[in-house]
Backbone as a ProteinNet text record, in pm:
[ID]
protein_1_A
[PRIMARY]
XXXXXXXXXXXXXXXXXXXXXXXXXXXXXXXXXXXXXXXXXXXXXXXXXXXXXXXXXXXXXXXXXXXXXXXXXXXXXXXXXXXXXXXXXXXXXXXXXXXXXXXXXXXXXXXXXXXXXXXX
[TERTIARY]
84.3	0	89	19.8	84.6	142.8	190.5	228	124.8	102.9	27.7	103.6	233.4	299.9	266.6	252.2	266	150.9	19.7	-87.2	-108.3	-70.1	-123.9	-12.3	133.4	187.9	113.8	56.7	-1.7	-140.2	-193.8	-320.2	-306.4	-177.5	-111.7	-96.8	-37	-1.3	-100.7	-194.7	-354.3	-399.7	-380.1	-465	-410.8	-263.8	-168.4	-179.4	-271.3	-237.3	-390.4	-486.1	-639.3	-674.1	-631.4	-664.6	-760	-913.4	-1001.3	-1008.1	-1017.7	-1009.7	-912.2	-812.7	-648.8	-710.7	-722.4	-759.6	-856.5	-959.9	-1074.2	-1040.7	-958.6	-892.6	-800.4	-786.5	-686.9	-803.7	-930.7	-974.5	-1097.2	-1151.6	-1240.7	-1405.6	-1457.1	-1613.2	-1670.1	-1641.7	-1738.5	-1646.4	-1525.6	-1447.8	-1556.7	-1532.3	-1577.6	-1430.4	-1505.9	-1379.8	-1487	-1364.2	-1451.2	-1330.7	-1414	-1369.6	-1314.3	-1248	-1149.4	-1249.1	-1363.9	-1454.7	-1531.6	-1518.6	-1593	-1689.2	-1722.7	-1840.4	-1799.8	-1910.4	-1877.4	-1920.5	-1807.5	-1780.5	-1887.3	-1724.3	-1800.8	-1840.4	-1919.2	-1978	-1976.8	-1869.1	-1892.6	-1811.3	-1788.4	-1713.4	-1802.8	-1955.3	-1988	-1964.7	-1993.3	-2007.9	-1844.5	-1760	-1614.7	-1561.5	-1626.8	-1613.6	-1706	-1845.5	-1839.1	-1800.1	-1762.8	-1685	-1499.4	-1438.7	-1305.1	-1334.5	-1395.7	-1465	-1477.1	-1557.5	-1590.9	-1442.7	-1431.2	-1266.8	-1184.8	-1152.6	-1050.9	-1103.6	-1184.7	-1269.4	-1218.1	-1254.9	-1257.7	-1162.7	-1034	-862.3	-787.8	-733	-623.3	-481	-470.7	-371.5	-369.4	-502.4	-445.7	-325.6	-279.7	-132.9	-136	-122.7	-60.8	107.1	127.3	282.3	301.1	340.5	327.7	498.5	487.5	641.8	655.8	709.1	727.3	840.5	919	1003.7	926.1	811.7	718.2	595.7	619.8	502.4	567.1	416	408.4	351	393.8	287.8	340.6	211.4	174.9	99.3	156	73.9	-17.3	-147.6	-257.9	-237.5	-223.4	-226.5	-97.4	-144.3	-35.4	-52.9	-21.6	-53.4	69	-56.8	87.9	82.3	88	121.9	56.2	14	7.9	-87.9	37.6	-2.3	-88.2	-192.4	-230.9	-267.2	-253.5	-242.9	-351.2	-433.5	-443	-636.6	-652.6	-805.8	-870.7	-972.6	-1092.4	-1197.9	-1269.5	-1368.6	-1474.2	-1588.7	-1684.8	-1688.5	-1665	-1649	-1506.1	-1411	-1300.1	-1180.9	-1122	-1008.3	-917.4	-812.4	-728.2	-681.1	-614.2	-471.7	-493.3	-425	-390.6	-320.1	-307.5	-263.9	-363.9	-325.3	-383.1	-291.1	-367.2	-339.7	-387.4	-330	-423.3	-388.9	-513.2	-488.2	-597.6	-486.4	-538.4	-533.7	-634.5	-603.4	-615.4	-524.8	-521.4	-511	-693.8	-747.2	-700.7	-658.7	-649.9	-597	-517.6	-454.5	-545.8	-612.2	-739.8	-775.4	-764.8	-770.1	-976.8	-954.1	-1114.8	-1168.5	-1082.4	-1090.8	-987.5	-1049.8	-955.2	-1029.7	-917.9	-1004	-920.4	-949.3	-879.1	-845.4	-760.5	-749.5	-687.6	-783.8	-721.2	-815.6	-794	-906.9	-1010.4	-1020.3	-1156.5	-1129.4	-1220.9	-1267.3	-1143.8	-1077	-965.8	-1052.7
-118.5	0	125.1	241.3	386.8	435	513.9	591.5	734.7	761.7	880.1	994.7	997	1102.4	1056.8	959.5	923.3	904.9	894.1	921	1073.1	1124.6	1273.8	1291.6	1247.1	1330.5	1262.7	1141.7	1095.3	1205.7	1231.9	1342.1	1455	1529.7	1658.7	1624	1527	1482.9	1489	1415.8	1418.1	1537	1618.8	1740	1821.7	1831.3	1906.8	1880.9	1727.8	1665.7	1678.8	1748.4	1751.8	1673.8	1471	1374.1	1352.5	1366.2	1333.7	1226.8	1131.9	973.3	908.6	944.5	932.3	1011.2	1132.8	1245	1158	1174.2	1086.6	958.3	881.5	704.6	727.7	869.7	890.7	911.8	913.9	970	841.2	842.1	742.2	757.9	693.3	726.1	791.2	806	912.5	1021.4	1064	1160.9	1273	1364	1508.2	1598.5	1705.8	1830.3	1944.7	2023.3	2137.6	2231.8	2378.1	2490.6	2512.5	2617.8	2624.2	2668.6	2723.9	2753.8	2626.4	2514	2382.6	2372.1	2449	2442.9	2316.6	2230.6	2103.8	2164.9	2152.6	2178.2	2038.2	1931.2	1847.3	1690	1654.5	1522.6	1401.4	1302.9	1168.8	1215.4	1091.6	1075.8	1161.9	1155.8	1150.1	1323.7	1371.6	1557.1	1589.2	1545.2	1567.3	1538.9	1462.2	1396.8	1525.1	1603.7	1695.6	1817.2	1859.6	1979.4	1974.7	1896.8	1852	1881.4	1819	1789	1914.5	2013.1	2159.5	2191.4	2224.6	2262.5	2272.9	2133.4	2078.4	2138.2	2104.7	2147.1	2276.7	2369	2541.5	2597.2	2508.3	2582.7	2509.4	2483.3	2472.1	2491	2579.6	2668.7	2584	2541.6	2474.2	2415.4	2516.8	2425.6	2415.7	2385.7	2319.2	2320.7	2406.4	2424.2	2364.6	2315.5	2271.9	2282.1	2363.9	2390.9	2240.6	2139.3	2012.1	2026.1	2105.2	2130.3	2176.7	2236.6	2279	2150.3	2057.6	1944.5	1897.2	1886.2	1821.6	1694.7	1565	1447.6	1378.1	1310.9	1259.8	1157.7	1049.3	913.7	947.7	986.8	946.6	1095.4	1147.3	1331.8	1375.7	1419.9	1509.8	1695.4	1792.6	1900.7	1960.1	2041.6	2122.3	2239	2355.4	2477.6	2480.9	2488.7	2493.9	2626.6	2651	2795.8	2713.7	2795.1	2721.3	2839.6	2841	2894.9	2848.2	2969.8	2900.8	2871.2	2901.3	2927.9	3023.7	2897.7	2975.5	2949	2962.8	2876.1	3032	3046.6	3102.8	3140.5	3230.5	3193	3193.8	3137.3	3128.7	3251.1	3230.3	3373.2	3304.6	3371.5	3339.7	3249.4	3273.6	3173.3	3249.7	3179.2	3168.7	3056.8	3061.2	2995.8	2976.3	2831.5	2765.4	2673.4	2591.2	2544.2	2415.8	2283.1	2182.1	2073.4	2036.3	1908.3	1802.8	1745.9	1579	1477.1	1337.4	1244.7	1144.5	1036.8	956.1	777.7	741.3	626.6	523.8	373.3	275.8	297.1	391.5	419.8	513.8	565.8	703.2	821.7	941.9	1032.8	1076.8	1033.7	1050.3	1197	1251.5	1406.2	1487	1644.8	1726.7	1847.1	1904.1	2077	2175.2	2277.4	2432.7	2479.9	2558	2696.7	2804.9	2890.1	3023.8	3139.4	3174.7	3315.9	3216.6	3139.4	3088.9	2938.9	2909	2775.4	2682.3	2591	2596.6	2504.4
0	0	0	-48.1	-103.9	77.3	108.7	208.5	184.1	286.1	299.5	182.2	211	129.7	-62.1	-47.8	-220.2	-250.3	-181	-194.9	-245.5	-166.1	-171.8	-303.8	-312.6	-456	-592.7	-598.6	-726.1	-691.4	-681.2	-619.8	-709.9	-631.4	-685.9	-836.8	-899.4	-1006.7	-1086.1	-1059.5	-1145.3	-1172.7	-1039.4	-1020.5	-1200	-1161.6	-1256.4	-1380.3	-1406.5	-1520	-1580.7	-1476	-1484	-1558.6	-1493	-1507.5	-1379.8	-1455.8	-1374.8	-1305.4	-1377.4	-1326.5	-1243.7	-1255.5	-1149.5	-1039.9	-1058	-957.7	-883.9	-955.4	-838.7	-749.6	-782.1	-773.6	-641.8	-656.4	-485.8	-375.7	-387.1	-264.4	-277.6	-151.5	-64	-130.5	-153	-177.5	-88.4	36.9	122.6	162.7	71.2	77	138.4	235.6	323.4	267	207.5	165.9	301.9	380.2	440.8	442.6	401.2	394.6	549.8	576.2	692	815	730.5	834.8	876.4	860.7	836.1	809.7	719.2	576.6	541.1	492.7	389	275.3	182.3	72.5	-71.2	-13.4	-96.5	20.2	-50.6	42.4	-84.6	-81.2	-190.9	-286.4	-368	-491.9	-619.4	-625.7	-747.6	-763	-629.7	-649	-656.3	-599.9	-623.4	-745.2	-849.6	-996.2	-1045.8	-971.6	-1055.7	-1082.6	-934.7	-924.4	-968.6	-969.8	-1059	-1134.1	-1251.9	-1328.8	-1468.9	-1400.2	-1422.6	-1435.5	-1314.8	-1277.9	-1414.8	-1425.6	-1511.3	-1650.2	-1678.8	-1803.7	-1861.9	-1766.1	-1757.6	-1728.7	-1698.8	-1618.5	-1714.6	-1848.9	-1889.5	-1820.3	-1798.9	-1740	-1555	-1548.6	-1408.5	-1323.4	-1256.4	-1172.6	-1056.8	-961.5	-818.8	-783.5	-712.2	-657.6	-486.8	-489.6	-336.2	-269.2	-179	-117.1	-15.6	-70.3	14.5	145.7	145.9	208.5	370.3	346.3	448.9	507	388.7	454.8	582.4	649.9	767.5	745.5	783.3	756.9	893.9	988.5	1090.9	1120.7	1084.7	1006.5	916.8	911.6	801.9	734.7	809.1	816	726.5	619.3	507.6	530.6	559	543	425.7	332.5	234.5	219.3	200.8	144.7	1.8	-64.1	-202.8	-235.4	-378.5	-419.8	-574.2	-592.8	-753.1	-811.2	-957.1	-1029.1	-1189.5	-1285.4	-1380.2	-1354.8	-1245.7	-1171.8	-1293.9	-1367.4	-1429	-1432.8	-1305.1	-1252.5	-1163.7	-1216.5	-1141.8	-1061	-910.8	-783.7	-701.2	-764.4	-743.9	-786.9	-694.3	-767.5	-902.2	-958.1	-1077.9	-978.9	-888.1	-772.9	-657.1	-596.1	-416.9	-410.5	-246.2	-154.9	-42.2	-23.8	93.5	144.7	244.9	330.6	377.7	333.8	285.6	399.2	447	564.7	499.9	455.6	410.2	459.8	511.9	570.1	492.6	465.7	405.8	482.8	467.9	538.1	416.7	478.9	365.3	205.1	172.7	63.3	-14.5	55.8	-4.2	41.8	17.7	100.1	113.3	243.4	276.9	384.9	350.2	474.9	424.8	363.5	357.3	412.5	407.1	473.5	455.7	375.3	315.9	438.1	435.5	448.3	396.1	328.1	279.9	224.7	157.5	109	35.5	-38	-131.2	-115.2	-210.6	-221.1	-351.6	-326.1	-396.3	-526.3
[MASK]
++++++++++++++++++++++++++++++++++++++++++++++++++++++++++++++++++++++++++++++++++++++++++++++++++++++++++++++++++++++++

């Protein structure tokens, strides 16, 4: 089985590669995304397949920078830094930075939660 850390970099990878299907294949069917305020964002695979989805569609330019040098990981628990860039999505700014706490259950990340100015 993946390590929490190589979970989350095939993740990043997909994200970058706005390979939906890889992207989705890293996280849990009852994946919970919550905003920093612990808003639930997304609830399940099928709404995270559609909000990616969009995403990917509408951001060419989509990137993910993640300063690894700053990750923290604590058994299941990955946290990263990541600046993204390439945001052309409704709602959302061009880029930012956040602040990403991911948990990664059984080789799947089933819990994440933002923090930063918007909705990443």
């Amino acid at each position: 089985m993946q390590s929490s850390e190589d979970v989350i970099k095939t993740h990043l990878d997909a994200y970058n590669a706005r390979d939906l299907n890889k992207f989705a294949a890293c996280y849990a069917p009852e994946i919970v995304i919550l905003d920093g305020q612990g808003n639930q964002i997304i609830k399940g695979l099928e709404v995270l397949r559609g909000f990616y989805g969009k995403l990917f569609d509408q951001s060419p330019e989509l990137h993910v920078n993640v300063n690894t040098t700053k990750r923290i990981v604590v058994g299941q628990i990955v946290i990263d830094e990541e600046s993204i860039s390439g945001i052309n999505f409704e709602g959302l700014p061009k880029e930012g930075r956040w602040a990403m706490v991911n948990r990664v259950a059984n080789g799947k990340i089933d819990y994440c939660q933002f923090f930063g100015p918007e909705s990443p």
